[in-house]
C-alpha positions in Angstrom: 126.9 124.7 176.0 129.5 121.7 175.5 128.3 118.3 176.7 130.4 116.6 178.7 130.0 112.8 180.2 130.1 112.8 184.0 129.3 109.4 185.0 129.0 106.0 183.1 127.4 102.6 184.3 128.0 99.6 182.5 125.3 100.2 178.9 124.1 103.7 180.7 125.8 107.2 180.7 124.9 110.5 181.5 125.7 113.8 180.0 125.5 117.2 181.2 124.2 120.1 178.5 123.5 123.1 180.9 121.0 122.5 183.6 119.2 119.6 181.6 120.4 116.1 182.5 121.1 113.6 179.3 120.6 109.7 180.0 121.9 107.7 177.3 121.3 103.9 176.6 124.3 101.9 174.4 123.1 98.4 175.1 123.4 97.0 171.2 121.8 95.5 169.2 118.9 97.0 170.4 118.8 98.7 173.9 116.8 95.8 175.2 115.4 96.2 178.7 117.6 94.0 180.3 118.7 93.7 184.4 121.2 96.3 183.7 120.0 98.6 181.6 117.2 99.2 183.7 119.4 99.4 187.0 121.3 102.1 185.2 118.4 103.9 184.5 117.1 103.9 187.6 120.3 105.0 189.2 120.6 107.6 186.5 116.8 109.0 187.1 117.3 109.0 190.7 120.8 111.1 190.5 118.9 113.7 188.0 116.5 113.7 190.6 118.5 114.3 193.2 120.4 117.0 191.4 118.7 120.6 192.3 120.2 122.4 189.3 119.2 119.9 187.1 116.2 121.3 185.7 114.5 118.5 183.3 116.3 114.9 182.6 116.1 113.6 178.4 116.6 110.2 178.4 117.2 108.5 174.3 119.5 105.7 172.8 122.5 105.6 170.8 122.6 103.3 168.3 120.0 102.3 165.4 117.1 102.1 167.8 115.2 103.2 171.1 114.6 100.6 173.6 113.1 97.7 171.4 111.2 95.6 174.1 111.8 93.9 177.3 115.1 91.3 177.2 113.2 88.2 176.2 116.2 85.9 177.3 115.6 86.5 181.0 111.8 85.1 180.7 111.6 82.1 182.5 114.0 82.9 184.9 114.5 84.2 188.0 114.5 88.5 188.3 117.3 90.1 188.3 117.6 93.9 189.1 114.7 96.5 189.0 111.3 95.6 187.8 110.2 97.3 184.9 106.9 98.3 186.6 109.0 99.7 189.1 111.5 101.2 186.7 108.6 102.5 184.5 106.5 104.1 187.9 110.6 105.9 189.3 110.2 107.7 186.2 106.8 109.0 186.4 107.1 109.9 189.6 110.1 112.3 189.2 109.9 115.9 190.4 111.5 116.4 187.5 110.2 116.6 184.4 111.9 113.7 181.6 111.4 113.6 178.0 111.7 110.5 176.1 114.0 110.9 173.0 112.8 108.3 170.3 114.2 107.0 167.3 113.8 103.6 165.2 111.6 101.9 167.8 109.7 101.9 171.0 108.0 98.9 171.3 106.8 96.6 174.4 108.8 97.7 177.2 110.6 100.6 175.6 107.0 102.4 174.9 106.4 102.1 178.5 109.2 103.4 179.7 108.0 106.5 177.1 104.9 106.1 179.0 105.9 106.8 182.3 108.4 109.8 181.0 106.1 113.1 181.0 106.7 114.1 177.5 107.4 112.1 174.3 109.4 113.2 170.9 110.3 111.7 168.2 111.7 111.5 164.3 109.3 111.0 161.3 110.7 107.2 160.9 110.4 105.9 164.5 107.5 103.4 165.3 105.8 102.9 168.6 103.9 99.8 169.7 103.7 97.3 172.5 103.8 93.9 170.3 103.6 91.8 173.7 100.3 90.1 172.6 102.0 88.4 169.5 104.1 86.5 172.6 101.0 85.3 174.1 101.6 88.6 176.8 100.5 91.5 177.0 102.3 94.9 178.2 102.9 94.1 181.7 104.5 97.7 183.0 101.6 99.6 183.2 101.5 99.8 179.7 97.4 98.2 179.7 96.4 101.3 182.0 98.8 104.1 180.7 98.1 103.8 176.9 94.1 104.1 176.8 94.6 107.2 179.4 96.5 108.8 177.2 95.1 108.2 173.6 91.7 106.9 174.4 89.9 103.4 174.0 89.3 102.9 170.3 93.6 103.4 169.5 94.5 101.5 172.7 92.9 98.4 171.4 94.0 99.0 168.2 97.7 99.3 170.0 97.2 96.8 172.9 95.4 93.7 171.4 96.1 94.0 167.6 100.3 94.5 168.6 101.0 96.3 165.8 103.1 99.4 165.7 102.2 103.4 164.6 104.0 105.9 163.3 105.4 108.9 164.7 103.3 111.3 163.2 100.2 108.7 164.2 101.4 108.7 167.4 101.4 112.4 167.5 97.6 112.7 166.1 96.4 109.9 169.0 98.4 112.1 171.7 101.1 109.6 172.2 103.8 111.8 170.9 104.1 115.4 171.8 106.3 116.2 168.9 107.9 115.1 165.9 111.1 116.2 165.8 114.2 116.2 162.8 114.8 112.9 161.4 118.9 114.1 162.1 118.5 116.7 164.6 117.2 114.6 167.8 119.3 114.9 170.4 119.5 118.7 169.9 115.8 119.2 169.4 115.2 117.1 172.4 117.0 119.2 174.6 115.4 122.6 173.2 111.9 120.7 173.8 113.1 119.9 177.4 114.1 123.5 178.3 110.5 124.8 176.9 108.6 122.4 179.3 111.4 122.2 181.9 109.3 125.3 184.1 106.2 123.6 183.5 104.2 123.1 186.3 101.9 120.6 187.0 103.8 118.1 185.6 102.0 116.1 183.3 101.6 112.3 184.3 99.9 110.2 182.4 98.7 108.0 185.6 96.5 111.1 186.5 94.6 111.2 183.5 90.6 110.0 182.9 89.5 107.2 180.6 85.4 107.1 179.9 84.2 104.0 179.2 83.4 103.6 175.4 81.2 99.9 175.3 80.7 100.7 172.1 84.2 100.5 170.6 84.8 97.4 172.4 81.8 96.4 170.9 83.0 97.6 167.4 86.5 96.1 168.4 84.9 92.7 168.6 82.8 93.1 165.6 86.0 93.7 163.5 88.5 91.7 164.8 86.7 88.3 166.4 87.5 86.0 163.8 91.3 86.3 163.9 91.5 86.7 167.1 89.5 83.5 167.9 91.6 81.1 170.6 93.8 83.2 171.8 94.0 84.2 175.4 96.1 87.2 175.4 94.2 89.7 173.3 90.9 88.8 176.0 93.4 89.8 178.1 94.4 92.3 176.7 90.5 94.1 176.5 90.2 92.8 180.2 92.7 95.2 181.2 91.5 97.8 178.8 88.5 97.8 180.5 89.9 98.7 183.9 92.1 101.3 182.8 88.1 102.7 182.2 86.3 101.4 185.0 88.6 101.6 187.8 91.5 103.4 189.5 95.2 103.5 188.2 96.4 101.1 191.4 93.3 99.0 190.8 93.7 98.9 187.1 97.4 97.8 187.4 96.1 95.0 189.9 94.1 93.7 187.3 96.9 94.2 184.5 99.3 92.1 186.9 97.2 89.5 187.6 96.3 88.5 183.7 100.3 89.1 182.7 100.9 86.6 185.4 98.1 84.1 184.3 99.5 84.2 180.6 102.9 84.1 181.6 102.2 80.5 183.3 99.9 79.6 180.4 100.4 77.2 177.7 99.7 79.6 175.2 102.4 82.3 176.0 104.9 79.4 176.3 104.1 78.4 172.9 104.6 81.5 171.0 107.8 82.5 173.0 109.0 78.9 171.7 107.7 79.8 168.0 109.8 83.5 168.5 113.0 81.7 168.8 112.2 78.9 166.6 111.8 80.9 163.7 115.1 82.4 164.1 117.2 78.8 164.8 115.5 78.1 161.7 117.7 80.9 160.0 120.6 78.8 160.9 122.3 75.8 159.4 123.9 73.3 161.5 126.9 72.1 159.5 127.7 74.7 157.6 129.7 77.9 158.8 127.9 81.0 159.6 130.8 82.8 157.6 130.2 81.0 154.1 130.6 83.4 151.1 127.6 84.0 149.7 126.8 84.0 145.8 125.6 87.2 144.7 122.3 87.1 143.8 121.9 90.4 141.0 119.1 89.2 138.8 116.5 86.2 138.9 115.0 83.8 136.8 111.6 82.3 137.4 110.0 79.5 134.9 106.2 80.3 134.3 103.9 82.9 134.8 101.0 80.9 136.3 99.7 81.7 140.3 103.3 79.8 141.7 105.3 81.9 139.1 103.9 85.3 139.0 103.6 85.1 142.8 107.3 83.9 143.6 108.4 86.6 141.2 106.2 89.7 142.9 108.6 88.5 146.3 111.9 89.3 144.2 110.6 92.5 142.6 109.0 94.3 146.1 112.8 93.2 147.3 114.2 95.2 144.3 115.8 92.2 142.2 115.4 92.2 138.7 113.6 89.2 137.7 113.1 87.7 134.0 109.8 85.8 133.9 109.4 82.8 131.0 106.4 81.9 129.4 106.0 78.8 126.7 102.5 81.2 125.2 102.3 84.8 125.1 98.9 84.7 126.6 99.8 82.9 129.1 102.6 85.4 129.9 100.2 88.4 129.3 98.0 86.8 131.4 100.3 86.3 134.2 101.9 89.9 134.3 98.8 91.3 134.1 97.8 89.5 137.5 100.9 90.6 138.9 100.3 94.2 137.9 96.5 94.0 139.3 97.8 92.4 143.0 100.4 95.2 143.0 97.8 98.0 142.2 95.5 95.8 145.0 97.6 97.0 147.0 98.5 100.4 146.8 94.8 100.9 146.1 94.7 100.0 150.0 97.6 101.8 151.3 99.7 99.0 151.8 102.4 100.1 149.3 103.3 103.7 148.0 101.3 104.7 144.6 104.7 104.4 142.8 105.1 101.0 144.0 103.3 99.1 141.4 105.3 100.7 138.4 108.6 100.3 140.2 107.8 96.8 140.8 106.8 96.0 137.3 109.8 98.1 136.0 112.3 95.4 137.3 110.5 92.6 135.6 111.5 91.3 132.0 108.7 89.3 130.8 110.3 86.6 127.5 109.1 83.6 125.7 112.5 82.5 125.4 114.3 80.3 128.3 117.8 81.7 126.4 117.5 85.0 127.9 117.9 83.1 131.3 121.3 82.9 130.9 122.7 86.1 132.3 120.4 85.0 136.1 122.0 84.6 139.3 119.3 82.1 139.8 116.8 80.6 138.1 113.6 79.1 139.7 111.4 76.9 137.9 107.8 76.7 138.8 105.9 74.7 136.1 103.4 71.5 136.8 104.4 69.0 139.4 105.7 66.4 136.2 109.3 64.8 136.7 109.5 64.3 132.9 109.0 67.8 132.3 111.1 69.2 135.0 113.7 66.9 133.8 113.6 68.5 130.2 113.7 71.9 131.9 116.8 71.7 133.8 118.5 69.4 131.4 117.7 72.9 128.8 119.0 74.9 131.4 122.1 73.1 132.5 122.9 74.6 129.2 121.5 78.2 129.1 122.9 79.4 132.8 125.6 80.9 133.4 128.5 79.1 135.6 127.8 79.7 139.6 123.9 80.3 138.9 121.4 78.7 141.4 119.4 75.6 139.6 115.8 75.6 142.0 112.8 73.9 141.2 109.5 74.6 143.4 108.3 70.8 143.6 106.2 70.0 146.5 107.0 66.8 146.4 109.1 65.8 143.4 113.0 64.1 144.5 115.2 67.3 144.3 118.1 64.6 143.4 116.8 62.6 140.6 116.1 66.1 138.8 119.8 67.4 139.8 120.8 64.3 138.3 120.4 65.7 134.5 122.3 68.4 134.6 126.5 68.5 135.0 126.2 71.1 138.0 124.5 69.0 140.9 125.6 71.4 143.4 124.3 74.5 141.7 120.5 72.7 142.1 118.2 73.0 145.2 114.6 72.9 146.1 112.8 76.1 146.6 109.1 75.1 147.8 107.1 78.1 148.2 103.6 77.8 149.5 100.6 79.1 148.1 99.6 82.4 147.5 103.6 82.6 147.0 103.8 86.6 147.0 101.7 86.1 150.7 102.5 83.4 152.4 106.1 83.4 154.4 107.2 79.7 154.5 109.7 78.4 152.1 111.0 74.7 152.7 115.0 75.1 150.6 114.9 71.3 150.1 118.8 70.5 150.7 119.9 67.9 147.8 122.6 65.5 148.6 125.4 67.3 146.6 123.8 70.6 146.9 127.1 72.9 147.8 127.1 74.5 151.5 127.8 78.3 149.8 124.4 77.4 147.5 122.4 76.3 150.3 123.4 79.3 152.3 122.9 81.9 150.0 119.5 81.0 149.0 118.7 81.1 153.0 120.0 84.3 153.5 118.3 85.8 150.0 115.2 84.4 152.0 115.5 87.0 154.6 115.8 89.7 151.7 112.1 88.7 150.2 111.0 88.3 154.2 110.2 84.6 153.9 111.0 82.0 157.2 113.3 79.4 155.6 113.1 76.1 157.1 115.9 73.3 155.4 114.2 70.5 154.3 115.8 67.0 153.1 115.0 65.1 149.4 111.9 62.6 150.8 108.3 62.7 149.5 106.4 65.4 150.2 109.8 67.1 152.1 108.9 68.1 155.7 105.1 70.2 155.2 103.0 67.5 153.0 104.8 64.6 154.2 103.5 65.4 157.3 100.1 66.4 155.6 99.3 62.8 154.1 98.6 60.8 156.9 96.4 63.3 158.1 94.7 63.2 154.8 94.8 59.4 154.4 93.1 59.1 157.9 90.6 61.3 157.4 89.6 59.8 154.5 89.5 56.1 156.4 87.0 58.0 159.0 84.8 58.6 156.4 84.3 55.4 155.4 83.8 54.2 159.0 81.2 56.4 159.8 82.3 60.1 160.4 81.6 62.9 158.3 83.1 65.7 156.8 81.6 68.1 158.3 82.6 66.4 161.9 86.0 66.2 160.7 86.5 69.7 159.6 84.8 70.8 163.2 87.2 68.7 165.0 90.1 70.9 163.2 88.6 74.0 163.4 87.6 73.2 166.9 91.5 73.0 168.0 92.5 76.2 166.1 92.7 75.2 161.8 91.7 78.0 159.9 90.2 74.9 157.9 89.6 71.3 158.0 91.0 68.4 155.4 87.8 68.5 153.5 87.0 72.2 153.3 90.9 72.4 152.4 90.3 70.2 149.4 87.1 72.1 148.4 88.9 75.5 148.8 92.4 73.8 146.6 90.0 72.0 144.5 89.0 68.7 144.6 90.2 67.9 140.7 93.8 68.1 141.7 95.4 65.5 140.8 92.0 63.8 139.2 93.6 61.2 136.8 90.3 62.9 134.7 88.8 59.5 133.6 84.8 59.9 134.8 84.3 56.4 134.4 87.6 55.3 136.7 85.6 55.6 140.2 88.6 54.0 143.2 87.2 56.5 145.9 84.6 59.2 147.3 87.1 61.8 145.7 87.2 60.1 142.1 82.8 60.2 142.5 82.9 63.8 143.6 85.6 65.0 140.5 83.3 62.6 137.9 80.3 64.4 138.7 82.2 68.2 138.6 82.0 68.8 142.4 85.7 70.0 142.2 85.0 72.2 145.0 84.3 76.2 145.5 85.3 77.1 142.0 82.1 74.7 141.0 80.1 75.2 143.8 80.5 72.0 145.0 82.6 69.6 146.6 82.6 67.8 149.8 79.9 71.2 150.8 77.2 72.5 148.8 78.1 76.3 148.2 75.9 79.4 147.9 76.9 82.2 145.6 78.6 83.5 148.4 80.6 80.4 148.9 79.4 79.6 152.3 79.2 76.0 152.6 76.3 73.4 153.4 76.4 69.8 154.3 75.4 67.9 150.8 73.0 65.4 150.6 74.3 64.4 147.9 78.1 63.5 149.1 76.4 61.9 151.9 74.8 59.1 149.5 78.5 58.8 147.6 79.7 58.1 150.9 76.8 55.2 151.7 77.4 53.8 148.5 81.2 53.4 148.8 80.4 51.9 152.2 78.1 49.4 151.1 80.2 48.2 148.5 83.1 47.9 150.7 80.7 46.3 153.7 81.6 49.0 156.1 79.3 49.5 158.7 79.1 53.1 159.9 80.1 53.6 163.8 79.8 56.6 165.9 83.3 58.0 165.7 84.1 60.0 168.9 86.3 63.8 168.4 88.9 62.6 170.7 89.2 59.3 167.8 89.6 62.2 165.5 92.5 64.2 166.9 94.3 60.9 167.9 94.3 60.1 164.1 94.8 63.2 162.1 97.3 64.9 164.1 98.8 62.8 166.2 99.8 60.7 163.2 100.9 63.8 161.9 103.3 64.2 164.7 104.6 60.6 164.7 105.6 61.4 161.1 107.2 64.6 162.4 109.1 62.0 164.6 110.2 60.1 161.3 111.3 63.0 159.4 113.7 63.9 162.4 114.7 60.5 163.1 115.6 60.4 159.0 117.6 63.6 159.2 114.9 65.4 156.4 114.6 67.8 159.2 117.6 69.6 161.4 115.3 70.4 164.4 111.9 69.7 165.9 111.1 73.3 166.0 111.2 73.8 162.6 108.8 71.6 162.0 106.7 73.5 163.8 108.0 76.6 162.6 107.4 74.6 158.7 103.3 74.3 159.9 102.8 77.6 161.7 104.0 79.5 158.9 102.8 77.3 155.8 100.1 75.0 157.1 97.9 77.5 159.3 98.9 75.2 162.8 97.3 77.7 165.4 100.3 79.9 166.8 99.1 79.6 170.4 100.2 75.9 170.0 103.6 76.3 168.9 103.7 74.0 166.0 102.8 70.1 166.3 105.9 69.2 167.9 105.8 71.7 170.6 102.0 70.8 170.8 102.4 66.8 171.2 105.2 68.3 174.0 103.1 69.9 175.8 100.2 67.4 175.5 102.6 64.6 177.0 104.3 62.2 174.8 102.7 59.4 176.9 99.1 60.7 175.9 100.5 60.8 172.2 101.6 57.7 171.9 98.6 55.9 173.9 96.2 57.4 171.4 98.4 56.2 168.6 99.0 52.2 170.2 94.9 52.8 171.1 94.9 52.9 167.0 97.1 50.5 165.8 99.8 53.0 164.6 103.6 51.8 164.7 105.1 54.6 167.1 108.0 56.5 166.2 111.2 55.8 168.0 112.1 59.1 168.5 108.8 59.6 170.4 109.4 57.2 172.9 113.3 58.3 173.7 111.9 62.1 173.3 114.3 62.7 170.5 111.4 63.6 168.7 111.0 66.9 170.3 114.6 68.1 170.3 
């Protein structure tokens, strides 16, 4: 039968194939749930409904995508239109049968709207998921009482608290999906499925079904997940309402589903990783130069050493599909480094995480050389040796020579002045920095450390290639330590000063872990090694550091370090550090003093944030939140805080700067105008 429109409403139009009713979504990018999207499907349900020769209603999406989630712009703000509760419960209660037609994804509000349809199809590549908790929510449309009914406990928690998305054919298995369906053929097999089930009687709703109550994979649940899960509200939430979809009525169930949505809505936490949600994006952008830039092409890389920071930038070009030329001074070294590449890759298709072809393909982009010459046909070339101007200098003033005109000059100093080593070459607006943080293949931060002649088309390409090896790029300025370990040294510095006056590491590392750190300054320094940086001269002692390094506690690698460390490397409070510390106190005439965890915060982090102040104030930073976005991402700042700025924010810049004046800390301008926070 030919299809034929017969009424359109704003991103909403139906089409009639026979006696089966087609709703279609174009809402672009992706079919959010916004006000009128879901007015138009409402009006559109109601008018299948209210159609007697229309004998099931298929509702899909054009575009590249299902409904992707609930329109996160109108948070906040006053309701417009249809709830999506509401919405979601019109659809399930239909007379009518309706199929959900999915492709590319269902996720948060979209897969309860596939919820509250009666049947569910969909092609080999579309996921489904309700991602809500990774916004401090959870899935506020019935989604909490719907899912577990309809795939059981253990996959609903999985689904619900963990936010991650499944597959179609893993949707099918858990009884989400009814049917996979052609990858090209989805509208058409859609409306075949809906005229086999359109004569179907009872209709199925998933709001009838029966949940048992399974303790034990909550229990399970717990057991597994607890640790990352630790601080957050949402996913306690989230197995709250689990719970009642078991233990209670539908009705009751969503009472209870309502009433913890609401409570995270108004919570700090939710408000915090909404704000880090559209952080991470302004981050993307770049205030003064022009969204429209050309770009340099970017066909083949060059990365300088093999070593952890080397081999580990160059696995993020190589799973993008860039060739990448890899430089090594020894041919050990360089075996050595591949090699660890190979291993990581095989790591990791060994656990499912990557095809079983991906490892060779990976390797097969990479061209391993001893010779920096064979650099010269890169579109850019990263170097990622020791943190040592002099050699840095050497290297760039080698390859100001080697590269070809138009390549991208980057170094990956975490500290080192981008400027005085763009200074040695004849090309200062070819060089940038490119700071990657450590493991570099792992972690997704990556301060581009804007020089001051660094060209706008050079700066902009190497932010947009870092959407390609899915890093968040925050632009940095040229000061010490740019905006991450800038902001780490006073921490460091103060925590070192509370040593002396009486705390202890193991207080100090609480405190931290206490307010959400997946570590403290001191088990930090055992876990990165307490030798760094060690001018290695056992009989030059200027501080507890330089007594722990002279005696080989450099940490977890040696067993011990600020902790004692069992095989397992589970750590101990040391005796021994606690006498180095005495010592270095009586010979300084410190008496020890009871230091209070309120004293603590007040001088780690909130010196931290006064520092954020001071990079913004200096320009090294174009935003507040992407400072935040620059710990979150790098640093291990708990996400349900949003990010130290957001954090102080929310804390009250009055409390913040009391506790630093309490102190004797100079107070950043910015601070006091609330600059700081813009």
């Amino acid at each position: 039968m030919t299809s034929h429109s017969i009424e359109r409403s704003g991103p909403i139009r139906t089409e009639r194939e026979g006696d089966i009713l087609v709703i279609v979504a174009d809402s672009p990018p992706v079919n959010a749930l916004g006000a009128a999207v879901r007015d138009g499907l409402e009006a559109a349900v109601k008018a299948g409904v209210a159609d007697s020769s229309i004998s099931a209603i298929v509702i899909r999406c054009d575009g590249r995508t299902f409904f992707a989630g609930a329109d996160i712009g109108e948070f906040g703000k006053p309701l417009q239109g249809i709830p999506l509760p509401t919405l979601v419960d019109v659809i399930e209660a239909s007379p009518t049968p309706v199929i959900a037609a999915i492709h590319g994804t269902a996720l948060g509000g979209g897969c309860e709207v596939a919820l509250g349809c009666h049947y569910r199809v969909a092609v080999p590549s579309a996921k489904l998921g309700t991602p809500e908790v990774k916004l401090g929510l959870l899935p506020g449309a019935g989604g909490t009482q719907r899912l577990p009914r309809l795939v059981g406990v253990k996959a609903a928690l999985e689904m619900i608290v963990l936010g991650n998305p499944v597959s179609a054919q893993a949707a099918a298995d858990m009884g989400l999906v009814d049917k996979v369906v052609g990858e090209d053929t989805l509208a058409a097999d859609a409306l075949a499925f809906a005229r086999e089930v359109a004569g179907k009687r009872p209709i199925p709703r998933v709001r009838d079904r029966l949940v048992a109550p399974d303790p034990a994979a909550i229990e399970a649940f717990r057991k597994t997940h607890g640790r990352k899960l630790r601080g957050f509200d949402a996913p306690e939430a989230c197995i709250t309402c689990v719970v009642a979809a078991t233990e209670q009525s539908f009705e009751d169930g969503l009472a209870v589903e309502r009433e913890q949505f609401m409570a995270l809505m108004n919570g700090t936490q939710s408000a915090a990783q909404r704000h880090l949600f559209f952080a991470e994006r302004k981050a993307a952008k770049i205030d003064d130069i022009d969204a429209a830039t050309p770009l340099r092409p970017i066909k083949r890389v060059g990365v300088i050493g093999a070593g952890t920071m080397g081999g580990g930038i160059a696995m993020n070009f190589l799973s993008a599909g860039v060739p990448v030329t890899i430089v090594e001074m020894q041919q050990e070294a360089l075996d050595r480094g591949t090699g660890v590449m190979r291993r990581n890759y095989e790591a990791s298709a060994a656990k499912g995480r990557l095809p079983a072809d991906a490892p060779d393909k990976a390797m097969g982009l990479l061209s391993p050389t001893l010779s920096l010459d064979d650099l010269g046909d890169c579109d850019l070339i990263i170097e990622a040796v020791y943190e040592d101007m002099g050699v840095k200098k050497d290297i760039f003033t080698r390859l100001d020579a080697i590269a070809k005109p138009g390549a991208i000059l980057a170094s990956n100093t975490s500290y080192l002045n981008i400027d005085e080593i763009a200074a040695v070459t004849k090309r200062t607006g070819d060089v940038l920095g490119m700071h990657f943080f450590s493991p570099a293949n792992v972690m997704k931060l990556l301060e581009v450390v804007r020089g001051r002649q660094t060209a706008p088309d050079v700066l902009a390409t190497v932010m947009a290639l870092a959407k390609k090896i899915r890093k968040v790029a925050v632009v940095a300025g040229v000061c010490d330590g740019f905006i991450g370990n800038r902001m780490l040294m006073p921490r460091q510095v103060e925590a070192n000063k509370l040593l002396m006056e009486g705390a202890t590491p193991e207080q100090i590392d609480r405190v931290h872990v206490a307010f959400g750190m997946p570590m403290g300054p001191f088990q930090m320094a055992d876990l990165a090694g307490v030798d760094i940086g060690w001018h290695r001269d056992p009989g030059r002692i200027e501080n507890i550091r330089d007594a722990l390094a002279a005696e080989g506690r450099w940490g977890q690698k040696k067993g011990a370090g600020f902790y004692d460390y069992d095989e397992k490397r589970n750590p101990t409070p040391s005796p021994r550090v606690a006498e180095i510390i005495d010592d270095f106190r009586a010979k300084e005439g410190a008496t020890p003093r009871a230091i209070s965890d309120d004293e603590i915060v007040a001088r780690t982090l909130y010196t931290m944030v006064n520092e954020g102040a001071l990079i913004l104030e200096e320009g090294m930073a174009q935003r507040a939140s992407d400072i935040d976005v620059v710990w979150v991402y790098g640093y291990g700042w708990p996400v349900y805080r949003g990010g130290p700025m957001f954090w102080a924010q929310s804390e009250g810049a009055e409390k913040v700067i009391a506790g630093l004046e309490r102190y004797g800390f100079p107070v950043a301008k910015g601070l006091k105008t609330g600059e700081a926070f813009k």
